[in-house]
N, C-alpha and C positions, 0 to 999 in steps of 0.2 A: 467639521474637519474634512479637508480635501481626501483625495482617495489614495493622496503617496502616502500622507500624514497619518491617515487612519490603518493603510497597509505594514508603515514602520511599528508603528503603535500595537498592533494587535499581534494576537500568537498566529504562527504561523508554520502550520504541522503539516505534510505529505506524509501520506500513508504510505508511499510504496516507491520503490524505484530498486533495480537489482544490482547489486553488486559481484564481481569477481567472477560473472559468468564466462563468456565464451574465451579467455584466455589469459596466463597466469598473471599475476600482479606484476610479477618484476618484468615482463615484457612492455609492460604498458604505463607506467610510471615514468613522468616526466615531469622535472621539478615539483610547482604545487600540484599539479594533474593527479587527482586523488581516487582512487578505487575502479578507475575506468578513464578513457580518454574522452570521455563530457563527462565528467564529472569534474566540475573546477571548484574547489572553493570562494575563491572571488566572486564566480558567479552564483552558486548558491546565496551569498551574503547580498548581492546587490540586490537577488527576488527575495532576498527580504526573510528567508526561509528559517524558523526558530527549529524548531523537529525535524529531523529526516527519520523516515522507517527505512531501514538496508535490510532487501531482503536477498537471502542466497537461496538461487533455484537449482539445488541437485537434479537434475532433469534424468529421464530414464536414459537419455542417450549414451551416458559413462559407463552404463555397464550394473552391474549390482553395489560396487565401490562404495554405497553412497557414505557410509560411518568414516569412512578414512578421505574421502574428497569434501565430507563436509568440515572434517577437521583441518583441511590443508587450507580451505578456503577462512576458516575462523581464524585458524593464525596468520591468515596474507593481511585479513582485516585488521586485527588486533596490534600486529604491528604498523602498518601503517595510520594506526589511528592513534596510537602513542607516536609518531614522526611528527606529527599535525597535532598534539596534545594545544597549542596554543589558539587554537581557528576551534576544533573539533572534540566532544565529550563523550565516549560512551558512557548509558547511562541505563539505569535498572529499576529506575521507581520516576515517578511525574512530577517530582517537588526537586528532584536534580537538575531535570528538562527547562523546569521555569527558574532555576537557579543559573542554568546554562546562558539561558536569554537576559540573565539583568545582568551577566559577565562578560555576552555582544561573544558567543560559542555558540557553536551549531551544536545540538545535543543528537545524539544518534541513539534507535533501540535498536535491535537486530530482530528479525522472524527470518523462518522459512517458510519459500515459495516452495510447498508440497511435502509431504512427512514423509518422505524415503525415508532420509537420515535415521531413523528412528527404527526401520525396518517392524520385526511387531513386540518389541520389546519397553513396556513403560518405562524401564529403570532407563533406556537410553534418552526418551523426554526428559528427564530427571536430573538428565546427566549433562543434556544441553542447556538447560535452566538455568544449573550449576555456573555455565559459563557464560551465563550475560542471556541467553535468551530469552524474550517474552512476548513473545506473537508467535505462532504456525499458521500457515494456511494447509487445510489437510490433502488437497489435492492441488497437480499443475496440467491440469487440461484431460489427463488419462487415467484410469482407474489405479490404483494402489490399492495397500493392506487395508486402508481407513475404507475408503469411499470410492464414489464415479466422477471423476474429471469429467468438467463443459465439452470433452469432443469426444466421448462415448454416445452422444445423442443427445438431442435437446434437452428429454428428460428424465432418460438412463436411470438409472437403480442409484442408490441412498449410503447411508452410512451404514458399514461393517459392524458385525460386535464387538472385533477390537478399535473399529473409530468409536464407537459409545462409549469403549471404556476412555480413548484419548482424550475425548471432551471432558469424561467424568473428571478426569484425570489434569486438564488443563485445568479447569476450572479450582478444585483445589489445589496447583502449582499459584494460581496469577497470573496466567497468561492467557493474552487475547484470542481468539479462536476467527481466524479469517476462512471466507466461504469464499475470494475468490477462487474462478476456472472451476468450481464445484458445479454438478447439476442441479439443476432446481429440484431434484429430491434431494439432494444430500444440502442443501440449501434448509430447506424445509425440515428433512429430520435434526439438522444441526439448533435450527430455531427450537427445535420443539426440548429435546436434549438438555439445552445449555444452560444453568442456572445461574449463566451472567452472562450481560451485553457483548453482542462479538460484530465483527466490523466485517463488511465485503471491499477492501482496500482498493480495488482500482475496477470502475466497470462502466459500462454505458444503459442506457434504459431502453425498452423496446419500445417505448413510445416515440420514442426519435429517431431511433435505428431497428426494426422489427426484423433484418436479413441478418444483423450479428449471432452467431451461438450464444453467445457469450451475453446478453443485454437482458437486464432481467424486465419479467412484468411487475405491474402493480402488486400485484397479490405481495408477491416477496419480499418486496419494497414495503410493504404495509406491514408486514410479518416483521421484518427487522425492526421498524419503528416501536412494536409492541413489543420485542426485546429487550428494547433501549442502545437500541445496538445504532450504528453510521455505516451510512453507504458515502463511498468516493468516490468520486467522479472521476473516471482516467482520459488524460489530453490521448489519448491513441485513437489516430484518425479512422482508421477498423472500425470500433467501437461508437463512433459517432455518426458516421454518415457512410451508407453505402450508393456509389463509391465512392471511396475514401477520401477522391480529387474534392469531395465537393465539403467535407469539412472544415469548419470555420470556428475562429472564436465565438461568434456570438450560436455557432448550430450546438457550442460547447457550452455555453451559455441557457442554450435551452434545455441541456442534459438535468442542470443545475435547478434550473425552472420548476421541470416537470416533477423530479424528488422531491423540491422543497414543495408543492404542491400536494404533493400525496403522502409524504412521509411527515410533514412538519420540519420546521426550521432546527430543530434541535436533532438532528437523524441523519444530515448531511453535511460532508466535507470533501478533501481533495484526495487524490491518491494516481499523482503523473505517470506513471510506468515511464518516465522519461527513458530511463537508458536504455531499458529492452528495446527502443522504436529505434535509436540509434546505433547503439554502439554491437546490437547483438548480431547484425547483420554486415558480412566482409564487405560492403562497399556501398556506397551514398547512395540514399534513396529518397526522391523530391518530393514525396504527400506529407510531409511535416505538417502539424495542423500552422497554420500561415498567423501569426501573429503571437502566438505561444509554442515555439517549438524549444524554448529549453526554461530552467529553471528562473533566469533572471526574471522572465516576463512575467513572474506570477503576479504582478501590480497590475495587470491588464485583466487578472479578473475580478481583485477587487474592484478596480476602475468602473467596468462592466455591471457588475450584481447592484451597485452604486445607482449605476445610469437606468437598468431598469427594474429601479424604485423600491429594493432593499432596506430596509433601516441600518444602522450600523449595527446595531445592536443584532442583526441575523446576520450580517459580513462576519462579523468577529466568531459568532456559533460555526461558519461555515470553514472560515479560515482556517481554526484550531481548536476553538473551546469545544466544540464535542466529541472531539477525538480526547482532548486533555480527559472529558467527563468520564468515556469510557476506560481509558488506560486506569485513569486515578479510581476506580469502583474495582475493576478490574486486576489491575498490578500494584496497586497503592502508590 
């Protein structure tokens, strides 16, 4: 099977990409132009894309707001996602997702990028459940109730009491527990915690990039694998190559390499942070990673894992089926 035929063919899940951040929906909506101005659906269908994870990042910049900005942002989503009910599904369990793709529909989950929303109340996890959620990532780069965000220091202090009870707490909800922007303690106590596989949705590895905060070592890479849990690989040029001029598909390619080397093929997948690299920022900016700067091109990495020497049988693990593994163990 060639590598368009094998890319059409296979599931095809990104963990992460944000929605509805730096400015409101109705401003930016233009015809199909959907949750963002790169966000097209056209173009997600042409890379091929089965799953999208939408995540919404309540960033501490709003202020304390976050329970009422997260709900402003669920109903920009929610509606807009019933306008598009013909292209796009939300969906709440993994046998809707793969119902989504024999129906030729992009299936959508929703998470949050960092547990403000929830401030330190569980009934409010509970309550975003209720509405379609099922992923959090407990931090976005800075400390909160739960834990230490990746820019408190490399490896900053761990999860809270009340993030142990969150995990306890996700964990019998069904919902995925994502470690990205987490420090590698809270990284660590999450692994140690969690009594089901959780995902780090968008990162790069320090073996290819050892200047990023954010790039994890072996060690935690090996710790997730023994979770059962998947790392995704993020196209953000930061993340791959400092400096960031010098990131390339294939330096992206080695991101990919170097996981499946140390973690196993069953433990690795994708997770673009696409719109954050674009649309989060007022004005164009040229380090795009150069051959994969938006959703369509995702066929240039199966093309790629292909040419150096993959079997299909680990494309397809990378592509979707390990993410499908954990969500379905996971969220059912």
């Amino acid at each position: 099977m060639n590598a368009m035929d094998l890319h059409r063919d296979a599931l095809v899940w990104d963990a992460h990409r944000d929605v509805a951040y730096e400015a409101p929906l109705s401003e930016r909506f233009l015809q199909r132009w959907m949750i963002g101005v790169d966000l097209h659906l056209p173009r997600l269908a042409r890379g091929g894309i089965n799953v999208q994870t939408f995540a919404l990042c309540i960033g501490p910049e709003i202020g304390r707001d976050y329970v009422a900005q997260a709900l402003r942002e669920l109903d920009q989503v929610f509606t807009i996602l019933d306008a598009h009910r013909d292209d796009v599904v939300l969906v709440t369990r993994t046998a809707d997702a793969l119902q989504a793709k024999r129906q030729g529909k992009i299936a959508v989950f929703l998470s949050f990028e960092g547990a403000e929303p929830i401030l330190t109340e569980l009934g409010l996890l509970r309550m975003f459940h209720r509405m379609g959620l099922r992923a959090m990532g407990l931090t976005w780069n800075y400390r909160n109730e739960t834990a230490d965000g990746g820019y408190e220091g490399r490896e900053g202090y761990g999860l809270s009491q009340f993030g142990a009870a969150v995990v306890k707490e996700m964990n019998r909800l069904g919902m995925v527990i994502d470690i990205a922007h987490a420090t590698p303690q809270t990284m660590r106590d999450v692994l140690r915690a969690s009594e089901q596989p959780v995902i780090h949705s968008h990162g790069g590895v320090r073996a290819v990039n050892p200047e990023h905060p954010r790039t994890l070592d072996d060690a935690v890479l090996e710790q997730i694998a023994r979770n059962g849990g998947v790392f995704c690989a993020t196209t953000v040029p930061q993340a791959i190559s400092t400096p960031a001029e010098e990131a390339t598909l294939e330096r992206y390619l080695d991101v990919i390499d170097h996981a499946v080397k140390v973690m196993g093929a069953d433990h690795v997948g994708l997770g673009a942070d696409f719109d954050v690299y674009q649309s989060h920022l007022p004005y164009a900016i040229g380090h795009w990673l150069p051959g994969l700067e938006e959703a369509d091109q995702w066929p240039e990495v199966t093309a790629g894992l292909l040419r150096r020497g993959h079997s299909e049988v680990t494309v397809r693990k990378i592509l979707g089926e390990n993410l499908q593994r954990v969500y379905q163990q996971v969220v059912g």
